[in-house]
VMD Tcl script that builds the backbone (N, CA, C; Angstrom):
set m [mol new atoms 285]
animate dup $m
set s [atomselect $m all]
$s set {name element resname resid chain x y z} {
  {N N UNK 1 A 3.783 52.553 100.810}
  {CA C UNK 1 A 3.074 52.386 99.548}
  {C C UNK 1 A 2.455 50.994 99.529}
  {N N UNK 2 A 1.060 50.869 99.386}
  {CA C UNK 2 A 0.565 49.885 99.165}
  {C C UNK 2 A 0.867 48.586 98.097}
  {N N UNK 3 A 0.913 47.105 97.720}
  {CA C UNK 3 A 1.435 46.369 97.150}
  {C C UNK 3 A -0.402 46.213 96.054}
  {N N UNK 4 A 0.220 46.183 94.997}
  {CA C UNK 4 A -1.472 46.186 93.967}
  {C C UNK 4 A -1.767 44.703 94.363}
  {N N UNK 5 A -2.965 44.473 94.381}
  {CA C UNK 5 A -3.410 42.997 94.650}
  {C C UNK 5 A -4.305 42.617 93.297}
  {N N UNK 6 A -4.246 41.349 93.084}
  {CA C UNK 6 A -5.198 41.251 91.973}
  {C C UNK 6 A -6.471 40.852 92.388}
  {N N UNK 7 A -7.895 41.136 91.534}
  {CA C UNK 7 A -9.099 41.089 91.978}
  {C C UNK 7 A -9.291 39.737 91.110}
  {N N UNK 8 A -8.570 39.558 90.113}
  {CA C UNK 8 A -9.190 38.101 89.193}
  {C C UNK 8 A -8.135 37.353 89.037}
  {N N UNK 9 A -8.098 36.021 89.368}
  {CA C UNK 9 A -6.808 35.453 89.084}
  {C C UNK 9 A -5.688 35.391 88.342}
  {N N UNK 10 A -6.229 35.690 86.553}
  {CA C UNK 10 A -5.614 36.209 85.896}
  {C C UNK 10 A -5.160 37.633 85.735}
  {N N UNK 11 A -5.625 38.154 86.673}
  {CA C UNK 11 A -5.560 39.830 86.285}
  {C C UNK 11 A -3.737 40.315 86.648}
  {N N UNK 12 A -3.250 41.015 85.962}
  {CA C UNK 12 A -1.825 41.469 86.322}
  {C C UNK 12 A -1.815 42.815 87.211}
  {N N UNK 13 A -1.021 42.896 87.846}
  {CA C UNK 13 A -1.249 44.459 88.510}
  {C C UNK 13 A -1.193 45.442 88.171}
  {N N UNK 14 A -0.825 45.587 86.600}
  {CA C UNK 14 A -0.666 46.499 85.715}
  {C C UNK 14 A -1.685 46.949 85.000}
  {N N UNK 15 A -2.904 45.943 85.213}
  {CA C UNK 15 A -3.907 46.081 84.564}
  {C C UNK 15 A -4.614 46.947 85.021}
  {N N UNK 16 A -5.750 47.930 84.525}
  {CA C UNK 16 A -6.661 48.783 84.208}
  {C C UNK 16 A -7.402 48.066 85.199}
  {N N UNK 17 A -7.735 48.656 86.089}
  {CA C UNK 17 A -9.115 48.389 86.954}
  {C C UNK 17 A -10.014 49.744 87.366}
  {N N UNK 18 A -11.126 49.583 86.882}
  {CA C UNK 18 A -12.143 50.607 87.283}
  {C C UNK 18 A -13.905 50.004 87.496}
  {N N UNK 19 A -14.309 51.269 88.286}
  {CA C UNK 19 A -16.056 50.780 88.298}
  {C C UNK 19 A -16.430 51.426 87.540}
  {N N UNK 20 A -18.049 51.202 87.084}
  {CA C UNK 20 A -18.677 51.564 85.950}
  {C C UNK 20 A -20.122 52.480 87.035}
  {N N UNK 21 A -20.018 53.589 87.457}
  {CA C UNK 21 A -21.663 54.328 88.343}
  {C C UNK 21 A -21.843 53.490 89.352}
  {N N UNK 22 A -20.397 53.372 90.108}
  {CA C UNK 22 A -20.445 52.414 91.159}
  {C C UNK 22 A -19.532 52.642 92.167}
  {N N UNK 23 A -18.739 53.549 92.144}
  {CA C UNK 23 A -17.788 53.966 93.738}
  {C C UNK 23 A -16.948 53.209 93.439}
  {N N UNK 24 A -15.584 53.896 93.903}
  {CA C UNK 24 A -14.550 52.550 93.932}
  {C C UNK 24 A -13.429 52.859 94.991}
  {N N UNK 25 A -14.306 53.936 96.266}
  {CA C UNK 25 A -13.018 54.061 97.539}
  {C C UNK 25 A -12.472 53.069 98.317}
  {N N UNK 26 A -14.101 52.002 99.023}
  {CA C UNK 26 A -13.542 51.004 99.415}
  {C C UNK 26 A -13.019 50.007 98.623}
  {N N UNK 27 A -13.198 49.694 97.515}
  {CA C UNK 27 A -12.193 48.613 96.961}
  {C C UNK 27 A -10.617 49.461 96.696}
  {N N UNK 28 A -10.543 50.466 96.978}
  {CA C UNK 28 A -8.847 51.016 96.816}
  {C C UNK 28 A -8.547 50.692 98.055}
  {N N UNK 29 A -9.523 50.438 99.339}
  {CA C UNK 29 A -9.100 50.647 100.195}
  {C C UNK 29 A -8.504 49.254 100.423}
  {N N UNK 30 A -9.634 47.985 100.245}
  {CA C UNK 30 A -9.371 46.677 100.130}
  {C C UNK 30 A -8.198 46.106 99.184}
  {N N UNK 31 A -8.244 46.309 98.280}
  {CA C UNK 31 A -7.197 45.949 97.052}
  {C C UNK 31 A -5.685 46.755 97.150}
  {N N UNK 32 A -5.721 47.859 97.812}
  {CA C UNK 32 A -4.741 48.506 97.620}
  {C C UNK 32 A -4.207 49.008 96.844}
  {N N UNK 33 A -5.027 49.155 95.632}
  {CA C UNK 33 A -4.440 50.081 94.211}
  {C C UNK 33 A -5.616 50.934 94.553}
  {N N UNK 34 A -4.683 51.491 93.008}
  {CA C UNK 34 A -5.729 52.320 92.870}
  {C C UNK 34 A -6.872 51.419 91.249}
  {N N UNK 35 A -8.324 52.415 91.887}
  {CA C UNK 35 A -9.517 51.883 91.229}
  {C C UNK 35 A -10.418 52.828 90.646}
  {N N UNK 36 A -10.217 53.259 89.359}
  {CA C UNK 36 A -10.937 54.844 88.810}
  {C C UNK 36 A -12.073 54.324 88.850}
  {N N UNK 37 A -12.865 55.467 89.188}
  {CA C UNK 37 A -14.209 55.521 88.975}
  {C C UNK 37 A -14.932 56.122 87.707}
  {N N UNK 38 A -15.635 54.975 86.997}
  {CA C UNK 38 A -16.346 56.232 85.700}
  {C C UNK 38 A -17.668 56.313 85.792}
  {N N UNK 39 A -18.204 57.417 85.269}
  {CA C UNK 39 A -19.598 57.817 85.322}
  {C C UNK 39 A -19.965 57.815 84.195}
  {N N UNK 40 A -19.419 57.463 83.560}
  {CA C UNK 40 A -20.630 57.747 81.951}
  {C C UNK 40 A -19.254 56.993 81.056}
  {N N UNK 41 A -20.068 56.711 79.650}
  {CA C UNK 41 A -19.668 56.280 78.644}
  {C C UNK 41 A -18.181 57.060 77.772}
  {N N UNK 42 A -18.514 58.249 78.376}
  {CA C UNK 42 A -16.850 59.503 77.615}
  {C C UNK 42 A -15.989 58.913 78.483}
  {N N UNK 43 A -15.826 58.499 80.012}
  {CA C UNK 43 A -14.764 58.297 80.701}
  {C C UNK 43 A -14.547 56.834 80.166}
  {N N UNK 44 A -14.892 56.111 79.331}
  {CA C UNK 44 A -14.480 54.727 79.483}
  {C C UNK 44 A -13.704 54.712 78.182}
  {N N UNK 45 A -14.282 55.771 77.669}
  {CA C UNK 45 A -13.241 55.520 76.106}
  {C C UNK 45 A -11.770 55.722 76.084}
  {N N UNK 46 A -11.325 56.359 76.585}
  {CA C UNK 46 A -9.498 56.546 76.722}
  {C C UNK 46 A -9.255 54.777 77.201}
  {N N UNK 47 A -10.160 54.878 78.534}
  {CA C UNK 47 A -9.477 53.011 78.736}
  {C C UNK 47 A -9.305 51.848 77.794}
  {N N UNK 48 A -10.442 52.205 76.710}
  {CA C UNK 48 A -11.058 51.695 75.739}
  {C C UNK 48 A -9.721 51.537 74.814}
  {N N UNK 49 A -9.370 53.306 74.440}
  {CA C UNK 49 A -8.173 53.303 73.881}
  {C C UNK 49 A -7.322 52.271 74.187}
  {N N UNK 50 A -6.848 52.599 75.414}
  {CA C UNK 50 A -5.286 52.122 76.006}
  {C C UNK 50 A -4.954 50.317 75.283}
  {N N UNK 51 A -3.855 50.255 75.565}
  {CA C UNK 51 A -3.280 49.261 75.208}
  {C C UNK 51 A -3.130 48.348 76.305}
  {N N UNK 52 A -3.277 48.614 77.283}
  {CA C UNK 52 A -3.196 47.839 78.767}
  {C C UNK 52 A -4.763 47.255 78.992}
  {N N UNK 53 A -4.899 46.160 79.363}
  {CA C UNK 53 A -5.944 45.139 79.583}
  {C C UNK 53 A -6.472 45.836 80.507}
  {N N UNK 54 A -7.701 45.866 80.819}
  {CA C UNK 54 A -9.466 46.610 81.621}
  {C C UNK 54 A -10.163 45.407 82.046}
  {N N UNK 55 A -10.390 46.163 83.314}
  {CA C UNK 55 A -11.254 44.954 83.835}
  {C C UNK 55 A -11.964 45.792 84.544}
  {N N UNK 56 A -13.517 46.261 84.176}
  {CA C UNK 56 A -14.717 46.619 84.868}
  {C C UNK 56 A -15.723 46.108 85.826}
  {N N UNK 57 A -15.288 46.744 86.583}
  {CA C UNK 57 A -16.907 46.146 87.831}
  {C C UNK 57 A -18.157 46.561 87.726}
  {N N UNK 58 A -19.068 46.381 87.217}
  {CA C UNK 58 A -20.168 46.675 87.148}
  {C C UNK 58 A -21.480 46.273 87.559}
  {N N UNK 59 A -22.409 46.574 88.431}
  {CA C UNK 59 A -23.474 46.391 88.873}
  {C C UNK 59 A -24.415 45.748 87.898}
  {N N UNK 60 A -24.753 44.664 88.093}
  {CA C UNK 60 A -25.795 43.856 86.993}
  {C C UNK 60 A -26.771 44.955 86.062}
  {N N UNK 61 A -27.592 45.528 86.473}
  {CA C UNK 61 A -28.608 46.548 86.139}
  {C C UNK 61 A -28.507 47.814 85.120}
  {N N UNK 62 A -26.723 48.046 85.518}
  {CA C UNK 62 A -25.949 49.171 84.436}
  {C C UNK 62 A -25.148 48.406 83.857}
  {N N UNK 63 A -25.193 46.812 83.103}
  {CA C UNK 63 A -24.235 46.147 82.512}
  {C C UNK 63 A -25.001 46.185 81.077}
  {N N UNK 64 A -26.426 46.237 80.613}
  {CA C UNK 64 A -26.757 46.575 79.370}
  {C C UNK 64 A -26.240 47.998 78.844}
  {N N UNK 65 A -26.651 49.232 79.796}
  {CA C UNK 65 A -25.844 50.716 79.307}
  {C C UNK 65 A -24.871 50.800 79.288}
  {N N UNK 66 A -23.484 50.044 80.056}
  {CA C UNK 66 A -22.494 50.067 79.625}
  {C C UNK 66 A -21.945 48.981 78.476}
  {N N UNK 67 A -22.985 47.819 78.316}
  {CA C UNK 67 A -22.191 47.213 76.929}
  {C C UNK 67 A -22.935 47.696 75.855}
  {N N UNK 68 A -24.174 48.091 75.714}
  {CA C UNK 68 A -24.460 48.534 74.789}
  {C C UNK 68 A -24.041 49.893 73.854}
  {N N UNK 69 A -24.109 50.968 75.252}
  {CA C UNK 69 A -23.281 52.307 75.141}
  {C C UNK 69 A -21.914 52.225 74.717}
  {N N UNK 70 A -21.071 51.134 74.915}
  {CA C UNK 70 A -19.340 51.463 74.186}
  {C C UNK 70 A -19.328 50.936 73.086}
  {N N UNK 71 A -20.197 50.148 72.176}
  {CA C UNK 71 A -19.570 49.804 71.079}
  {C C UNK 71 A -19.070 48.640 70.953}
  {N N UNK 72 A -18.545 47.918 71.851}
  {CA C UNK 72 A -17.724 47.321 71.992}
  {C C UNK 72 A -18.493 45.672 72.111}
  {N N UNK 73 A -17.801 44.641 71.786}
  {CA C UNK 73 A -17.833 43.285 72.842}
  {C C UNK 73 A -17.227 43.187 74.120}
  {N N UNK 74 A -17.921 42.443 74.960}
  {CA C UNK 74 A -17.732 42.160 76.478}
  {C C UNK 74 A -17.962 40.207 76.308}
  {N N UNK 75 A -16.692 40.706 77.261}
  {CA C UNK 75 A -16.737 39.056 78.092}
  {C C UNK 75 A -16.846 39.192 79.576}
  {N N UNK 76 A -18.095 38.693 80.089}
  {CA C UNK 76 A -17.759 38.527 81.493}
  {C C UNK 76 A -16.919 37.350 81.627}
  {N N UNK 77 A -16.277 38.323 82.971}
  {CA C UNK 77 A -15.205 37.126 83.374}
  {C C UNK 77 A -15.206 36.571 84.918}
  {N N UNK 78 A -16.143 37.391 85.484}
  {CA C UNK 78 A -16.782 36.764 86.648}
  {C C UNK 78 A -17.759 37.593 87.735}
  {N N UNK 79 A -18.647 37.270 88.369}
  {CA C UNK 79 A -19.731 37.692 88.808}
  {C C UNK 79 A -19.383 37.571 90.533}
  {N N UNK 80 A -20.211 38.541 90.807}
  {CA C UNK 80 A -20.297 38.645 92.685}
  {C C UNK 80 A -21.541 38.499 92.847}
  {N N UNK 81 A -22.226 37.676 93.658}
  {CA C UNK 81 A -23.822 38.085 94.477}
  {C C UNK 81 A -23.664 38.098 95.839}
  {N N UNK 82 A -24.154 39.492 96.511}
  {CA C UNK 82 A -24.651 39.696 97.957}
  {C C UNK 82 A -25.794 40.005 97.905}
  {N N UNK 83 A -26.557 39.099 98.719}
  {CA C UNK 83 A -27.940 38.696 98.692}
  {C C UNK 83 A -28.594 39.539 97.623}
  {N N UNK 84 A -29.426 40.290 97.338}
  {CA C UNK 84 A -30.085 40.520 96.009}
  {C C UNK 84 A -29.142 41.006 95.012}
  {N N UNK 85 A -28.279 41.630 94.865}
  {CA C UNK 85 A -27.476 42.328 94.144}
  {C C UNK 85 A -26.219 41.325 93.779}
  {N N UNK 86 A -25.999 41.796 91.803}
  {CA C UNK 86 A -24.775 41.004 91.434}
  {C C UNK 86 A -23.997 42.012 91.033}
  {N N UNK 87 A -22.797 41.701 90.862}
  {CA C UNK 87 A -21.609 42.680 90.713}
  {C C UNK 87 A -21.216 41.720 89.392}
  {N N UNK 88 A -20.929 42.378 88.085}
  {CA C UNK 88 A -19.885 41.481 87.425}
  {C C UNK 88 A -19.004 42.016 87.302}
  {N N UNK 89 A -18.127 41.252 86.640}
  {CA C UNK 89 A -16.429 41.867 86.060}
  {C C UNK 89 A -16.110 41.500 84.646}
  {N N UNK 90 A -16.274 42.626 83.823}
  {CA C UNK 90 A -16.386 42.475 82.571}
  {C C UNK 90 A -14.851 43.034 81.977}
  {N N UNK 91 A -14.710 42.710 80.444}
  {CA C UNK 91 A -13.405 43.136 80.307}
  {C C UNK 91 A -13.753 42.977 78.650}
  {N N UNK 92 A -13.217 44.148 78.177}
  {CA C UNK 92 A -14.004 44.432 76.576}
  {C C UNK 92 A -12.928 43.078 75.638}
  {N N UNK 93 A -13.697 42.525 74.285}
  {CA C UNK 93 A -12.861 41.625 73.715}
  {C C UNK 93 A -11.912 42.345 72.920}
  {N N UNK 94 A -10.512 42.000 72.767}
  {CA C UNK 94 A -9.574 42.476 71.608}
  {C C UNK 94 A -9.962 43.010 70.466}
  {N N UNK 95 A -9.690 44.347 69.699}
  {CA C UNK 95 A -10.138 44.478 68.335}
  {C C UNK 95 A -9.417 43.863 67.013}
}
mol reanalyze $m
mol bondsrecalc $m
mol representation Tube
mol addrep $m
């Protein structure tokens, strides 16, 4: 059984990690947890629900449809760039 690794310094291993219309085999493969994948705005709401802290990866380009689409506030909490393309890591604010 794989050991969960954290992707953000603060992040706990208990925490909610998923992508947002973005694949998430190789980072299960890299990280060693597991990493749900969502496709649309209905799969993010149960996470939304939960009581356990979320931390989304999301492709710069689908970071307006997904903050605009949940409702919600976002804090990014940190960004990736490989050469043209940014990755952030967003994580919705407390209600």
């Amino acid at each position: 059984v794989a050991e969960d690794h954290a992707v953000l310094p603060h992040e706990r291993p208990g925490d909610q990690l998923v992508t947002y219309k973005l694949g998430s085999l190789s980072l299960q493969f890299y990280l060693g947890r597991t990493v749900r994948e969502l496709q649309d705005q209905q799969a993010l709401a149960p996470f939304l629900a939960a009581e356990r802290p979320l931390y989304v990866i999301v492709h710069d380009r689908r970071w307006p449809e997904l903050r605009d689409g949940s409702g919600r506030s976002w804090t990014r909490v940190d960004e990736l760039e490989f050469g043209d393309v940014r990755w952030l890591v967003v994580t919705p604010v407390p209600r």
